[in-house]
C-alpha positions in Angstrom: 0.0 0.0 0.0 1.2 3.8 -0.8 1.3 6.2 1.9 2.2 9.7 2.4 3.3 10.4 5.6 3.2 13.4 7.8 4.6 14.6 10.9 7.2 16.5 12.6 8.8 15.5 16.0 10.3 12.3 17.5 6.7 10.6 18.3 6.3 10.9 14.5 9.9 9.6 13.5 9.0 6.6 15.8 5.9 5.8 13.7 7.5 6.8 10.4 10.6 4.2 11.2 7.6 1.3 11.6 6.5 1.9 8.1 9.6 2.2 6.4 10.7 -1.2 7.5 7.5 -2.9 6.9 7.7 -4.7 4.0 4.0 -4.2 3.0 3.6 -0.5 3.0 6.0 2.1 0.6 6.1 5.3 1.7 5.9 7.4 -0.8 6.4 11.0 0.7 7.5 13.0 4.0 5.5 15.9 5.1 6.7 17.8 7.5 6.8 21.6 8.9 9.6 24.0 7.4 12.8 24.2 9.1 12.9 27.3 12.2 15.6 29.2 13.8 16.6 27.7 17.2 18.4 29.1 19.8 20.7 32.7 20.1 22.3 32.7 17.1 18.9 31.4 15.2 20.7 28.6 13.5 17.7 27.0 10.5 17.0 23.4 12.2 15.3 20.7 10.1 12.5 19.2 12.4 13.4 15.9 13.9 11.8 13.4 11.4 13.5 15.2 8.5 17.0 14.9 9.9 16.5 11.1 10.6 15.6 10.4 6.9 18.6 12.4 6.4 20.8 10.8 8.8 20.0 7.0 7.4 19.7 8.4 3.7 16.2 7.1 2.6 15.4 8.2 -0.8 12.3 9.4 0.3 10.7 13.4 -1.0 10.4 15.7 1.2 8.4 18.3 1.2 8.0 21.5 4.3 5.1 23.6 3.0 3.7 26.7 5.1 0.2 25.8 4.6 -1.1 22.2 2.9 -4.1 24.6 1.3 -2.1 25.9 -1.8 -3.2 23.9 -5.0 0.4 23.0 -5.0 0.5 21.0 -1.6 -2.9 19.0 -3.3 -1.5 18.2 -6.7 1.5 16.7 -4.8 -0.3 14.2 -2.6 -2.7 13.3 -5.7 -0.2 12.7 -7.7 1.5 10.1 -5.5 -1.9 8.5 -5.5 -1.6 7.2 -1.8 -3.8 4.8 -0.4 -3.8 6.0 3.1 -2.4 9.6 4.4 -0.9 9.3 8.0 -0.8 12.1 10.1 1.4 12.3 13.4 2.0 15.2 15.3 1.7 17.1 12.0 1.3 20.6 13.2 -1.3 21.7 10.4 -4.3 21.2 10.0 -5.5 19.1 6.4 -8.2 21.1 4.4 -11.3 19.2 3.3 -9.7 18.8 -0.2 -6.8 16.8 0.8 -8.9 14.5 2.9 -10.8 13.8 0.4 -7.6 12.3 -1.8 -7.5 9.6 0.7 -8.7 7.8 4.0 -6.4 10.4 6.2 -5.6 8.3 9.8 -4.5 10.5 12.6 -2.5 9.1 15.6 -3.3 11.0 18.1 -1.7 10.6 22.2 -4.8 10.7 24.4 -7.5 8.1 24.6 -10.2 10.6 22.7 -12.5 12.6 23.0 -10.3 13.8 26.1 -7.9 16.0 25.3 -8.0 16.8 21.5 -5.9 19.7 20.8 -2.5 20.1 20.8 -0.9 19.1 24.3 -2.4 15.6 25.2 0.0 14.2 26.7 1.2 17.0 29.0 -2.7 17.4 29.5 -3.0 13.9 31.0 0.2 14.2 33.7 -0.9 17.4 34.8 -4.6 16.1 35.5 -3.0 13.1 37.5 -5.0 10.7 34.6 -4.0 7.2 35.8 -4.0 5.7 32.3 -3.6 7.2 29.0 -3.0 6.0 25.0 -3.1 6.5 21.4 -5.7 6.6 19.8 -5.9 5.7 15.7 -8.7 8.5 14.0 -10.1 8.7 10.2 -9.5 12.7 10.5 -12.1 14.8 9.5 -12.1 18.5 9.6 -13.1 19.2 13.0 -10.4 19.3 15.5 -9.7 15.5 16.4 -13.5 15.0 16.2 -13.7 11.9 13.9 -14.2 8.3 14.3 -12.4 6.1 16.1 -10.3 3.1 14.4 -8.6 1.5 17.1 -6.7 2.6 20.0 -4.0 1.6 23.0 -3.7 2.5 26.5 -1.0 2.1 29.5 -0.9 3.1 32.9 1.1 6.5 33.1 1.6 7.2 36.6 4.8 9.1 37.9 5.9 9.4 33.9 7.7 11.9 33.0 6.5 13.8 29.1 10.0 12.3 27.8 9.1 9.0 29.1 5.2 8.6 27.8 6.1 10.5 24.4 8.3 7.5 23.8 6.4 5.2 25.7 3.3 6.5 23.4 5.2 6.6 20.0 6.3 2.7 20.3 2.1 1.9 21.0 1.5 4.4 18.0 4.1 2.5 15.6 2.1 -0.7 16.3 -1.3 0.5 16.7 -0.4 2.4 12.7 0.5 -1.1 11.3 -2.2 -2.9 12.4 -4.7 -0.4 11.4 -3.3 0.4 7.8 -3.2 -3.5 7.8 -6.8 -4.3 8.8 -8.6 -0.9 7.5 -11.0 -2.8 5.7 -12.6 -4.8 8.1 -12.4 -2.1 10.8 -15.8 -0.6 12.0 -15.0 2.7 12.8 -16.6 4.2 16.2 -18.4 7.4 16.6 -16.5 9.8 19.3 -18.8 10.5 22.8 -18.8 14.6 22.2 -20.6 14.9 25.8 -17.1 13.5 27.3 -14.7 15.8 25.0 -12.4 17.9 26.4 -9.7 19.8 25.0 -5.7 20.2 25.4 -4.4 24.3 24.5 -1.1 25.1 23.3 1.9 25.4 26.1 2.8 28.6 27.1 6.0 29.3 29.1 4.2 31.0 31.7 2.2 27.9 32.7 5.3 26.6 34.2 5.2 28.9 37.6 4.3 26.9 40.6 3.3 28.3 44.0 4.0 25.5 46.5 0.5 24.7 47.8 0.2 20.9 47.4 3.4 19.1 46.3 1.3 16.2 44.0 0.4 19.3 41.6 3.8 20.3 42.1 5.2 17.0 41.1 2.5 16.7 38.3 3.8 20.4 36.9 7.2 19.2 37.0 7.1 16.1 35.0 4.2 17.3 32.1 6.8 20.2 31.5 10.4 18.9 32.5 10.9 19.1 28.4 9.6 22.6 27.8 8.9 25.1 29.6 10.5 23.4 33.1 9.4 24.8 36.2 10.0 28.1 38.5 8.5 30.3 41.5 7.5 33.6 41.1 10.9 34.8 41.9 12.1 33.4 38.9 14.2 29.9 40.3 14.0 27.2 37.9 13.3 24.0 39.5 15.2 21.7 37.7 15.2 18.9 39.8 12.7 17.3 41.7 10.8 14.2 43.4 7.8 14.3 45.7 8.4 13.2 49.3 4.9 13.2 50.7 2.0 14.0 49.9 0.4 14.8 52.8 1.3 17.2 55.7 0.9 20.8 56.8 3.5 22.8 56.2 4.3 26.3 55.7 4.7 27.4 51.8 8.5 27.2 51.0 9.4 26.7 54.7 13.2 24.7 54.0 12.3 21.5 55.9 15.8 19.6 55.8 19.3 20.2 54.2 20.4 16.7 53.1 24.0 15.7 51.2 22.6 16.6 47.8 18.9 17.7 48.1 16.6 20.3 50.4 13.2 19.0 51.4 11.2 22.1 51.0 7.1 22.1 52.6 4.0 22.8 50.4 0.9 23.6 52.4 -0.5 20.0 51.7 3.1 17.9 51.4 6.2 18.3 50.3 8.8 18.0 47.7 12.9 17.2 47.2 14.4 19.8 45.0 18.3 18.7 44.0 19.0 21.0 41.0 18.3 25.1 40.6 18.8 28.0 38.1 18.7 31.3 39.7 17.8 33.7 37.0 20.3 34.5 34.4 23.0 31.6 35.8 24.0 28.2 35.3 22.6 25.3 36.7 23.5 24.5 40.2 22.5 22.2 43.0 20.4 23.1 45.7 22.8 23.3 48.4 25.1 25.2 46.7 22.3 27.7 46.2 21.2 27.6 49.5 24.6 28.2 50.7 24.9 31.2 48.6 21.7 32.8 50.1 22.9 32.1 53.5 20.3 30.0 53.6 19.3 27.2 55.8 16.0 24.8 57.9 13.1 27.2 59.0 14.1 29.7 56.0 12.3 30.2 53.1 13.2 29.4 49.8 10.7 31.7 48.6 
């Protein structure tokens, strides 16, 4: 079967790697979002996909338009004639016209209707979801509102977003196969609107805490350890943390213990281990050395 594939970071590349080595299914073409500046000196960066078809040399077109609804976008996937259209992590959304070329399958990283949109998976750790998935969709032009073709789940407690993006991605690379494989004889499944809920864009200022109950805390921590990390209001990066209970009274930022490595520092409902900080506009450091530079110490506040 022909596909044309589309998507953009390293939960895509994962699924894209699956197809490539499947002996059953050519991929045909790479869609993928044109390359950005990154970092100070702006350097152009190829998205993560693009550089691994690079990297192992596939012979494979690539193509990084601004917007799929130019006719020139559409006369390029209907003239690869694909039988499916595969849409990962993507980062556009496909006008009517191009999924009408093609059944157009969408793996998308929540166990819809919850959290359509664009940050599912950080959704799911920072609402303390017990079990999350992937689910395979026949897109449609609503946003993640069509029918459901199959889907996998796992239990995604104390994850991290690294670990359940790649966690995710490997269920996604099978989940792809065994759809594309078995499309026919699928009967897709009508979403549950009245459950929907939706997932916005990340934002770096949704990564300030206030220390009033270290689960939510903890929860912060891992959904954004990737991007945009964590900080108080004074601006220290929490780079490094664990909960250490739960439960508790305790005064907000009250420095609890100053261990080897670590300071235990109270929330008003439990409290946390913070091992690594950034003060604003320094390097990385750990917590006792940043303590020590405050002249701080137990029954100060790191606040």
């Amino acid at each position: 079967m022909r596909v044309v594939f589309m998507g953009t970071p390293d939960y895509a590349t994962t699924i894209l790697d699956s197809l490539v080595l499947d002996k059953d299914i050519e991929v045909v073409a790479l869609f993928t979002q044109p390359d950005k500046p990154v970092g100070r000196k702006q350097i152009l960066t190829p998205p993560h996909i693009k550089n691994y078809l690079l990297e192992k040399s596939l012979d494979l077109p690539i193509y990084q338009p601004m917007s799929l609804k130019d006719e020139t976008s559409y006369t390029i996937i209907k003239d690869l004639n694909p039988d499916f259209i595969v849409v990962a992590a993507y980062g556009q959304i496909l006008p009517q016209n191009i999924l009408d070329i093609a059944p157009c399958i969408n793996l998308h990283a929540s166990i819809l209707p919850k959290y359509r949109g664009a940050s599912p998976i950080q959704d799911a750790i920072l609402n303390q979801e017990k079990y999350s998935g992937v689910c395979a969709m026949l897109m449609e032009e609503g946003l993640d509102s069509g029918d459901i073709l199959g889907f996998s789940y796992l239990n995604i407690e104390g994850l991290t977003v690294i670990e359940l993006f790649n966690k995710l991605a490997i269920l996604a690379s099978t989940l792809t196969i065994k759809t594309l494989k078995n499309f026919k004889n699928i009967q897709p499944i009508k979403q549950n609107a009245c459950d929907k809920s939706y997932a916005s864009k990340i934002k770096k200022e949704h990564g300030k805490v206030e220390l009033l109950d270290a689960k939510d805390v903890d929860a912060k921590y891992r959904a954004f350890i990737a991007w945009p990390g964590i900080f108080l209001k004074s601006g220290l990066k929490l780079k490094e943390i664990s909960l250490e209970s739960e439960i508790g009274t305790n005064k907000e930022g009250e420095i609890l213990e100053v261990g080897k490595d670590f300071a235990l520092i109270g929330c008003k409902k439990g409290s946390i281990k913070i091992f690594m900080v950034q003060p604003p506009s320094k390097k990385m450091m750990s917590v006792v050395d940043y303590l020590r530079g405050k002249r701080l110490s137990v029954g100060d506040n790191i606040l």
